[in-house]
C-alpha positions as CSV (number, residue, x, y, z in Angstrom):
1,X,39.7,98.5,-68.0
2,X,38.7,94.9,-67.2
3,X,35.2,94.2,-69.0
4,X,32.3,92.5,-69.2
5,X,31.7,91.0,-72.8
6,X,28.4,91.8,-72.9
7,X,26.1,95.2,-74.4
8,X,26.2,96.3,-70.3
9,X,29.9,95.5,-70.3
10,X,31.0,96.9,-73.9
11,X,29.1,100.2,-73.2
12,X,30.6,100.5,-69.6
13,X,33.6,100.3,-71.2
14,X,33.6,102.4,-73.8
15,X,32.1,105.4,-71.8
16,X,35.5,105.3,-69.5
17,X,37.7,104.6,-72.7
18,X,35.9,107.9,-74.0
19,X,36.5,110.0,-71.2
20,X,40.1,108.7,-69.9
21,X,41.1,109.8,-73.9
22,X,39.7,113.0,-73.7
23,X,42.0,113.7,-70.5
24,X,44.8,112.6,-72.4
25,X,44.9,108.8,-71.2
26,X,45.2,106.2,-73.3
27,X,43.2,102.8,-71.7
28,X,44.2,99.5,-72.5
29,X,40.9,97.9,-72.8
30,X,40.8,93.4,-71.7
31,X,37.7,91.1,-72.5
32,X,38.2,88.0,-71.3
33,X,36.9,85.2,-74.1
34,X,33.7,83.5,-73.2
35,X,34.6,80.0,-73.7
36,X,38.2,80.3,-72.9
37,X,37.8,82.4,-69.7
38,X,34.5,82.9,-69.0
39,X,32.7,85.5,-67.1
40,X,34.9,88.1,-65.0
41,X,38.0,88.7,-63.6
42,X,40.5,85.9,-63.6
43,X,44.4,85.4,-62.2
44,X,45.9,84.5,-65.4
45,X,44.5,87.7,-67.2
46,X,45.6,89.9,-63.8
47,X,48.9,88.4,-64.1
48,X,49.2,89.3,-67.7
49,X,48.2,92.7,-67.1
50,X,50.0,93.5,-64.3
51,X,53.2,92.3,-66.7
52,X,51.9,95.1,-69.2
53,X,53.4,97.8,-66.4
54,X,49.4,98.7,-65.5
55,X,49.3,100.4,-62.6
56,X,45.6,100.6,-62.1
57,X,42.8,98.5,-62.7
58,X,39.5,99.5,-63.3
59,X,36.5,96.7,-63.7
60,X,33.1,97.2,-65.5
61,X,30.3,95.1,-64.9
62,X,32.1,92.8,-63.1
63,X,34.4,92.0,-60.3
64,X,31.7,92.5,-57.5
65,X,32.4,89.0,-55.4
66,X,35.8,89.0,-57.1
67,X,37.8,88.4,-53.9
68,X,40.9,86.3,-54.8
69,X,41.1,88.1,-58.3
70,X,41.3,91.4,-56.8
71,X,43.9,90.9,-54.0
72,X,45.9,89.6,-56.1
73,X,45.6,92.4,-58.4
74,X,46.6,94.3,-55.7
75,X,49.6,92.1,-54.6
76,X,51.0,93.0,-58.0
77,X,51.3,96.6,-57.3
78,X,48.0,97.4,-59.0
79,X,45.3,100.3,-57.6
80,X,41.8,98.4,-58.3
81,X,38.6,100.4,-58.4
82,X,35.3,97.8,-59.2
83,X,32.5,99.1,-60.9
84,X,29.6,96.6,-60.7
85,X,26.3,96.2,-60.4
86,X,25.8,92.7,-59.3
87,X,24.5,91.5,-55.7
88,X,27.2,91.6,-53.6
89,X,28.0,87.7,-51.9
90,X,31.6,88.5,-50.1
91,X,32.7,92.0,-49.6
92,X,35.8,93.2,-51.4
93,X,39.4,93.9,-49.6
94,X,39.2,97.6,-48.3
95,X,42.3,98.4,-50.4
96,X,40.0,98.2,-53.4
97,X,37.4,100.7,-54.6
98,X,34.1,99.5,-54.8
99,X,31.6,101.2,-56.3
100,X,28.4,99.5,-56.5
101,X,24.8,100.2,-55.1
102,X,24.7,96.6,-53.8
103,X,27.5,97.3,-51.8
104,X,26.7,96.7,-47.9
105,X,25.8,100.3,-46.4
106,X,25.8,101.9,-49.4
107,X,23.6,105.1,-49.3
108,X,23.2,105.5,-53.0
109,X,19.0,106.6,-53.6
110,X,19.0,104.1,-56.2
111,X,19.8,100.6,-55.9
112,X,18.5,99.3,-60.1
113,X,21.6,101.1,-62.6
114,X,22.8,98.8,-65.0
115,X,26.5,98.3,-64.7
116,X,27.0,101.6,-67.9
117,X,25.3,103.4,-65.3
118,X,28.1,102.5,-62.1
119,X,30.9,103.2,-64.9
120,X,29.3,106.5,-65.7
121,X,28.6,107.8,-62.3
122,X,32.7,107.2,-62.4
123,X,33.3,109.1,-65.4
124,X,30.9,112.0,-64.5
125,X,33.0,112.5,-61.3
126,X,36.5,112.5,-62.6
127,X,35.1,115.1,-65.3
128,X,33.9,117.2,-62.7
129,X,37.0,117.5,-61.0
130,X,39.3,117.7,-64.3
131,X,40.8,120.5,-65.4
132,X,41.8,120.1,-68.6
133,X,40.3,122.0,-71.9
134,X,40.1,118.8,-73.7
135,X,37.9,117.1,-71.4
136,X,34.5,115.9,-72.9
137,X,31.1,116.6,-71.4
138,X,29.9,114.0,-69.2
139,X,26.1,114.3,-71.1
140,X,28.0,113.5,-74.4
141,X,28.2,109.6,-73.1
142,X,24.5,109.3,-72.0
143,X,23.5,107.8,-75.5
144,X,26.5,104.9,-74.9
145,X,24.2,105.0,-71.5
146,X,20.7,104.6,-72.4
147,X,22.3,101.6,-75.0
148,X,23.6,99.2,-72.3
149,X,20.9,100.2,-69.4
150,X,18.6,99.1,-72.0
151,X,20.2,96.6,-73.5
152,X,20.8,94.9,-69.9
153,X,16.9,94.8,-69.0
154,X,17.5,96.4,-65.8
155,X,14.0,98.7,-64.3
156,X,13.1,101.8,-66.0
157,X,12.5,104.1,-63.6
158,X,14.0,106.9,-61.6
159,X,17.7,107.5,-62.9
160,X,18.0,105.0,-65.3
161,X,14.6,106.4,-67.0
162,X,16.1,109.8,-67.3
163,X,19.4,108.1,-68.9
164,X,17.6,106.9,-71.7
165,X,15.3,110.1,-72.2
166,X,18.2,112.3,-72.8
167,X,20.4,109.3,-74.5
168,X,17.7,108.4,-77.1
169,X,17.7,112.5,-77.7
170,X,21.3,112.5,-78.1
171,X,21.1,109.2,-80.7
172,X,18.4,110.9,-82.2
173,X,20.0,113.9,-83.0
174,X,22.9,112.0,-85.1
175,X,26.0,113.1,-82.8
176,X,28.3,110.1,-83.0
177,X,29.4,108.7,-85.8
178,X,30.2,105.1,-84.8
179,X,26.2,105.1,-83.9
180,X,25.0,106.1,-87.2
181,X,27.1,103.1,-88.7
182,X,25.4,100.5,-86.3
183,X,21.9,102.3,-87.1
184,X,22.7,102.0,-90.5
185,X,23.5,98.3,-90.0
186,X,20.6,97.6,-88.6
187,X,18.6,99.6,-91.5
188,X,16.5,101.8,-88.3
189,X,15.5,104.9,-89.3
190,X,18.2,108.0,-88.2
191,X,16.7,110.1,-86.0
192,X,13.6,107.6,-84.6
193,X,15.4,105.5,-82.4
194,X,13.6,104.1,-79.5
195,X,13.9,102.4,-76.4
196,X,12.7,99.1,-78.3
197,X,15.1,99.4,-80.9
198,X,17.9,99.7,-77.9
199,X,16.6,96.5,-76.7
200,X,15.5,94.4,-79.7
201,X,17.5,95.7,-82.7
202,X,20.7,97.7,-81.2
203,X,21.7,96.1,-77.9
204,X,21.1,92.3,-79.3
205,X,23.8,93.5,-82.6
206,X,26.4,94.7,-79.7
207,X,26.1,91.8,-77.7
208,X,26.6,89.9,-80.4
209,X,30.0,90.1,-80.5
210,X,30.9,88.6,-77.4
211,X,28.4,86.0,-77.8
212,X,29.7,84.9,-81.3
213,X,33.3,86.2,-81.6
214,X,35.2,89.0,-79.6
215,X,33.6,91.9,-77.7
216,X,36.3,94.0,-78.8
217,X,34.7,94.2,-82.3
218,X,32.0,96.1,-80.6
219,X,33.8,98.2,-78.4
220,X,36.2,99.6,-81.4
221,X,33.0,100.5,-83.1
222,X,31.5,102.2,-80.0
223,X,35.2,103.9,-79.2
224,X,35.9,104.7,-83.2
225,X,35.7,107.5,-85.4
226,X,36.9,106.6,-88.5
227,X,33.5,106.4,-90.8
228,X,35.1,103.7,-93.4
229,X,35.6,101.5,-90.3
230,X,33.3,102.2,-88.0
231,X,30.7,100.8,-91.5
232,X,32.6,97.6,-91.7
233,X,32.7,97.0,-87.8
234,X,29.0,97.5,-88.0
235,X,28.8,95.2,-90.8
236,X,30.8,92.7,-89.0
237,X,28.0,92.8,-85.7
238,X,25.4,92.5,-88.6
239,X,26.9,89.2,-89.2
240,X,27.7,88.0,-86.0
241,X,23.8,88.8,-85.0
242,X,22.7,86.7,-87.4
243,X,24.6,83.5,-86.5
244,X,23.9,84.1,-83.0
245,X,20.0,83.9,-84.2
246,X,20.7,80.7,-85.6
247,X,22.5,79.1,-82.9
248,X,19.9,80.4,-80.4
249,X,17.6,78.4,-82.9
250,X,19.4,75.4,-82.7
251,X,20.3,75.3,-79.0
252,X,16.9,75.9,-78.1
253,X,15.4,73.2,-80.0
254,X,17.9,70.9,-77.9
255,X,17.0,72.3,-74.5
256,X,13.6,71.9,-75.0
257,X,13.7,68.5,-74.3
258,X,14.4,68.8,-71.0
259,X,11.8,70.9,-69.9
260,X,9.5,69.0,-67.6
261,X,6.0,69.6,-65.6
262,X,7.5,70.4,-63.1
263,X,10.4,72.2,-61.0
264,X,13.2,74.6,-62.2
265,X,14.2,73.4,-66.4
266,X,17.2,72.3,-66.3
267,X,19.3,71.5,-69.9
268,X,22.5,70.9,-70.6
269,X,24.1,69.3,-74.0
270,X,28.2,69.3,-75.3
271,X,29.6,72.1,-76.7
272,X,26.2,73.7,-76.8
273,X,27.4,77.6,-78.0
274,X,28.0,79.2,-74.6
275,X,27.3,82.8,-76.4
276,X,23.6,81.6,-76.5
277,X,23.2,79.8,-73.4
278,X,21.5,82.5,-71.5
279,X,19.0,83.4,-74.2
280,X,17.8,79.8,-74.3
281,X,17.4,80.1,-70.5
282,X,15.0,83.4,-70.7
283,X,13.2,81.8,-73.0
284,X,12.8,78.9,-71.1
285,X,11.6,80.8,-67.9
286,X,9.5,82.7,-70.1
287,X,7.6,80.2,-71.9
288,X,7.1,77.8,-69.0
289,X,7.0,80.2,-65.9
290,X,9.9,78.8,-64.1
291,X,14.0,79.0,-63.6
292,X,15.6,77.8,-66.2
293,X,19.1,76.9,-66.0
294,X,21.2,75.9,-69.0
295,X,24.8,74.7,-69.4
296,X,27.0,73.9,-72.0
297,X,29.8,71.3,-71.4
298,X,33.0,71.2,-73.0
299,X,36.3,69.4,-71.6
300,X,34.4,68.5,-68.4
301,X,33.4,71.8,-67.6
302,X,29.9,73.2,-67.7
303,X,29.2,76.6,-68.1
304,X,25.9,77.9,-67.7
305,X,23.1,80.6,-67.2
306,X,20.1,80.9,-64.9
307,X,16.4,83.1,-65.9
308,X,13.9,83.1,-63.5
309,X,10.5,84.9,-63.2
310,X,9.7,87.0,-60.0
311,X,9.3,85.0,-57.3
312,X,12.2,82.9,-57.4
313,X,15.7,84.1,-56.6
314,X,18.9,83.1,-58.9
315,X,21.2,84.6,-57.3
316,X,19.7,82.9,-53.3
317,X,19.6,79.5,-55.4
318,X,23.4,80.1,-57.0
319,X,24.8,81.0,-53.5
320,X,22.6,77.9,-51.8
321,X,24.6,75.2,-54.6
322,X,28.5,77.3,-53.7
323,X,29.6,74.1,-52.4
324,X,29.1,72.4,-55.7
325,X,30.0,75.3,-58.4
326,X,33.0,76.1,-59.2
327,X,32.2,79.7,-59.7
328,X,28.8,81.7,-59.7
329,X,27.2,85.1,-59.3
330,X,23.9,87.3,-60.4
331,X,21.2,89.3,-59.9
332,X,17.9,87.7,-58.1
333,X,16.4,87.3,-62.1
334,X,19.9,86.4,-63.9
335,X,22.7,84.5,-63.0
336,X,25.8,82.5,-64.2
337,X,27.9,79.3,-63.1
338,X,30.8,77.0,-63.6
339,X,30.7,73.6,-62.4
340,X,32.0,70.1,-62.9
341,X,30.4,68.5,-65.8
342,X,30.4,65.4,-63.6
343,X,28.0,67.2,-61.1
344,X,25.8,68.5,-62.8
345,X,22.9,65.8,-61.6
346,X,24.0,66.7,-58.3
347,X,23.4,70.3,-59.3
348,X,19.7,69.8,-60.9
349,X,19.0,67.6,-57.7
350,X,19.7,70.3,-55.3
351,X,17.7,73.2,-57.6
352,X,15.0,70.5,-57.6
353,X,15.2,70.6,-53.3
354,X,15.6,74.5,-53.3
355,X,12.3,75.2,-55.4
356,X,10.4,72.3,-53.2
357,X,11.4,73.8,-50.2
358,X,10.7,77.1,-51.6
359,X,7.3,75.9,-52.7
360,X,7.2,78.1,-55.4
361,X,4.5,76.9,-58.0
362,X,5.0,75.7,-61.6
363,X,2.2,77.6,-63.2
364,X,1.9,78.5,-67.1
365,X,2.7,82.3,-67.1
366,X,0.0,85.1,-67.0
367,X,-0.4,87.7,-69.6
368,X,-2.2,90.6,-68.3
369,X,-3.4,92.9,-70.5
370,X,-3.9,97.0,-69.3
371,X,-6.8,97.5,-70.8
372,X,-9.6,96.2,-73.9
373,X,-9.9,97.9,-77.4
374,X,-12.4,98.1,-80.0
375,X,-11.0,97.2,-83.4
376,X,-12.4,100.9,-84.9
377,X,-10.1,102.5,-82.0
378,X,-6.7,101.1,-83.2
379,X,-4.8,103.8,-85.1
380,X,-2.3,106.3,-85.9
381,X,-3.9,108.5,-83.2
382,X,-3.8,105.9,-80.7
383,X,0.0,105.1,-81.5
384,X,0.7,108.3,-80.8
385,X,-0.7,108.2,-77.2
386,X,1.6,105.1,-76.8
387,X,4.5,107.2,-78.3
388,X,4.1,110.0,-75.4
389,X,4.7,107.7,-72.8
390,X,8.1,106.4,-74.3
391,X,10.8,105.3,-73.2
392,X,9.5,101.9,-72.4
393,X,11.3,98.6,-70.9
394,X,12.1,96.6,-67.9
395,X,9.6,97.4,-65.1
396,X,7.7,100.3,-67.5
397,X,6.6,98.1,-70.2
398,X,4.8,99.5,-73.8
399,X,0.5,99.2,-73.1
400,X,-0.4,96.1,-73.9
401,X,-4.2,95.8,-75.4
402,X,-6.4,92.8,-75.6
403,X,-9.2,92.6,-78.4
404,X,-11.7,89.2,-77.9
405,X,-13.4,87.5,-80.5
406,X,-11.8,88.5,-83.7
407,X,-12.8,85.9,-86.6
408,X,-9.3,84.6,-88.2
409,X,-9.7,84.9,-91.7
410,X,-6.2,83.2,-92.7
411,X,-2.5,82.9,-91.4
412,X,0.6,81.9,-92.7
413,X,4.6,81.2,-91.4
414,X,6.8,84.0,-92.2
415,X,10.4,84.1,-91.8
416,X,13.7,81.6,-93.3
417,X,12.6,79.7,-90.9
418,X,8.9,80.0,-90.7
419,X,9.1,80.7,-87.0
420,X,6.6,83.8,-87.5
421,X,3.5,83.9,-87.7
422,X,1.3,86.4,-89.7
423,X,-2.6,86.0,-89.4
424,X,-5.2,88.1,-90.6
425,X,-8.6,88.8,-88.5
426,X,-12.1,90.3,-89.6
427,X,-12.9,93.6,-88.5
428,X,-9.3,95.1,-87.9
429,X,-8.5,98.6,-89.7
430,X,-7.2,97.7,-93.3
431,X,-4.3,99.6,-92.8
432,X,-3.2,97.4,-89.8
433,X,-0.3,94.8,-90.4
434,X,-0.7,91.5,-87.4
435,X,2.7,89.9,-86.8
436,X,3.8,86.8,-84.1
437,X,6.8,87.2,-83.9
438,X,7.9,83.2,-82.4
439,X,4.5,82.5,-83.1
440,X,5.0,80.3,-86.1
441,X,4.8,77.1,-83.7
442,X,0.9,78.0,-83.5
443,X,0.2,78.0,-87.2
444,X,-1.7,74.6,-86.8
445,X,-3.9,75.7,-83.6
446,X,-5.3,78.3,-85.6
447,X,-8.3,77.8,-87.8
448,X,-9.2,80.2,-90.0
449,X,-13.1,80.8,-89.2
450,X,-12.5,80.4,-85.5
451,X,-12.8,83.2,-83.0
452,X,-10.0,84.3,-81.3
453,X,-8.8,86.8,-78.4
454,X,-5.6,88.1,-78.6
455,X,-2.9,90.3,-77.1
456,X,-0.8,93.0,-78.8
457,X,1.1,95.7,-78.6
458,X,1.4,99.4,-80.9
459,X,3.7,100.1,-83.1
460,X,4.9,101.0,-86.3
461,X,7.9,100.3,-89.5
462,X,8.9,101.0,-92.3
463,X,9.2,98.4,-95.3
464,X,10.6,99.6,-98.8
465,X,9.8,103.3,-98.0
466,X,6.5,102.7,-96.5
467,X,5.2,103.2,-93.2
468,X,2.8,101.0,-91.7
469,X,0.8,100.3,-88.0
470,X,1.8,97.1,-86.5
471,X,0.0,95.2,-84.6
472,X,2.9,93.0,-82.0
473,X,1.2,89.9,-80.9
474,X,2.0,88.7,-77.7
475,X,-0.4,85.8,-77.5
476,X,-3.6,84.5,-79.0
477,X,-6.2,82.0,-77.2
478,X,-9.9,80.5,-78.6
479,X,-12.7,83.2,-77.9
480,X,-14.8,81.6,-75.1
């Protein structure tokens, strides 16, 4: 099984390791390394495999546009079945498999699965046509399922909603061991998991070992039932998510730089950590309303990820720039590329071209609210209205409230880093704790005395055996 290195990729992978071993199988399981390799399928890893006596090759999360990888795969005497999820740029040789809802002509009702949810439309029909006594239930996986659909930010809607419905139920109710460890890690409450958890406190400790390390630290965890190690390999992810916070930190201050008025951000810096490279770039795009592309260049190679809000295609932009990249590939929102590091101005020049011919504005991003609150309607009652409508994530987003002219009565940095921001406004239930999480840049724009309007989100956490309402700030202006 030929992985992707990331949450979508370790979780694909892990749901066919699962059910190949309960038939009996035993899977040899190949990340390639980030920095070494990076994304996808390659000929030196096919050739190693294919010396390992594998007679078939399955890909997760990858392999979609992987033309020259997969024939030769196949010129070495290997069957290859592709699961992937990816827009599809070159179509496949027709020896190969290819299962993906991109696929040109494909029927499939629903185009939006994450690439977990490709590899476990696989695994659901091998295990209805096996016939052993050992074989597990396909259902058993859905919590490995509702982890990487979540965890890869794709819509959440139609199939992919009902994934994570009955995955969070199968988290909650404490069936696999190796996810009580990473729960644990994380210090989440058994038994409450939700979708935000998957995709701010779960998914980003899973992904961190690819980013940081080895994505096979993950997947043992996920695939493992051994308590003693399944705690350290959780411990391990701990780690690894917190120096991949810090070297989003650094890398971002870095990038920043680049950013201009207008046009597609483009940043790039030597031997910035390629683990963080596409964080930076979403929170580029998100903070200034355009692409953002950032590389990292080592040996005279850049390696590099794309963001983009709606309204501006990656993936289109990617394909448009083949003839100078090296390698590339996406969806329309998220995207990757190898390049030259000498042509790399000739790469920001032709983005520059693309998003003038596009004319596709540069615009400080929008936040629209769904609805105003009063201050004396904020509470446990109305959290759990918010709660009913769960799971929430790409494309279904939590309710997000907007209150106007709240007095600030003081605020102050929170965090090792005094990125955070907690502020405290007149008028607000007493039993409601304000958090900006980011927001600690805006400690000086905020007066205490002023009036403000501001935007949050419901929810609630525990703190040293205590329970409290949070209020999530999006993003605060001057009352007026």
């Amino acid at each position: 099984i030929y992985s992707d290195y990331d949450a979508d990729g370790v979780t694909s992978c892990s749901v066919l390791t699962l059910m190949l071993r309960s038939l009996g199988l035993n899977p040899i399981a190949y990340f390639p390394d980030r920095r070494r390799e990076g994304y996808g399928l390659n000929q030196a890893a096919i050739a190693g495999i294919a010396a390992e006596g594998v007679n078939l090759l399955i890909s997760t999360d990858c392999g979609a546009n992987a033309v020259a990888e997969v024939e030769a795969a196949l010129a070495a005497g290997m069957d290859v079945i592709v699961t992937d999820h990816h827009t599809v740029i070159t179509e496949l040789p027709v020896a190969a498999i290819a299962l993906n809802p991109h696929n040109p002509g494909e029927g499939y009702p629903f185009p939006d699965l994450a690439g977990v949810g490709v590899a476990y439309k696989l695994a659901e029909a091998v295990l209805l046509e096996a016939e052993s006594p050992d074989a597990i239930e396909a259902e058993s996986l859905l919590d490995l399922v509702a982890l990487g659909t979540v965890a890869d930010v794709v819509p959440l809607r139609d199939e992919n909603r009902m994934f994570v419905l009955e995955g969070l139920r199968r988290m909650n109710a404490g069936s696999r061991p190796a996810m009580k460890a990473l729960i644990n890690a994380a210090r989440l409450n058994a038994g409450e998991i939700t979708s935000t958890d998957l995709g701010y406190r779960l998914g980003p400790r899973v992904n961190a070992a690819g980013r940081m390390d080895d994505a096979r630290i993950a997947y043992r965890l996920l695939t493992g039932d051994d308590p003693v190690a399944n705690d350290r390999l959780a411990l391990e992810l701990e780690e690894l998510n917190r120096k991949r916070q810090q070297a989003t930190r650094n890398v971002l201050a870095a990038a920043r730089e680049f950013a201009t008025a207008n046009g597609p951000v483009f940043a790039y810096g030597d031997d910035w950590h390629p683990g963080v490279i596409g964080l930076v770039a979403g929170r580029l795009a998100e903070a200034n309303g355009r692409p953002a592309f950032v590389a990292s260049v080592r040996d005279g190679v850049a390696q590099g990820s794309a963001r983009s809000p709606e309204g501006f295609s990656v993936v289109a932009a990617l394909s448009a720039c083949a003839h100078i990249l090296d390698r590339h590939g996406g969806h329309p929102r998220a995207g990757g590329f190898t390049l030259a590091g000498w042509r790399l101005d000739e790469f920001a020049a032709a983005l520059r071209e693309l998003w003038t011919k596009a004319g596709a504005p540069s615009a400080k991003p929008v936040i629209e609210a769904d609805c105003r609150i009063r201050p004396e309607s904020i509470s446990w009652d109305t959290l759990q209205l918010v709660q009913d409508l769960e799971p929430y994530g790409q494309g279904f987003p939590a309710p997000l409230f907007a209150i106007s002219g709240l007095r600030l009565a003081e605020r102050r940095t929170v965090g090792g880093d005094h990125s955070h921001l907690r502020p405290v406004f007149a008028g607000l239930p007493p039993d409601l704790s304000a958090i900006w999480f980011g927001g600690g840049a805006h400690v000086g724009a905020l007066t205490p005395g002023h009036d403000y309007d501001i935007a949050f989100r419901l929810a609630k956490s525990t703190y040293q055996g205590q329970t409290r309402l949070d209020m999530l700030i999006e993003d605060v202006r001057a009352a007026g």
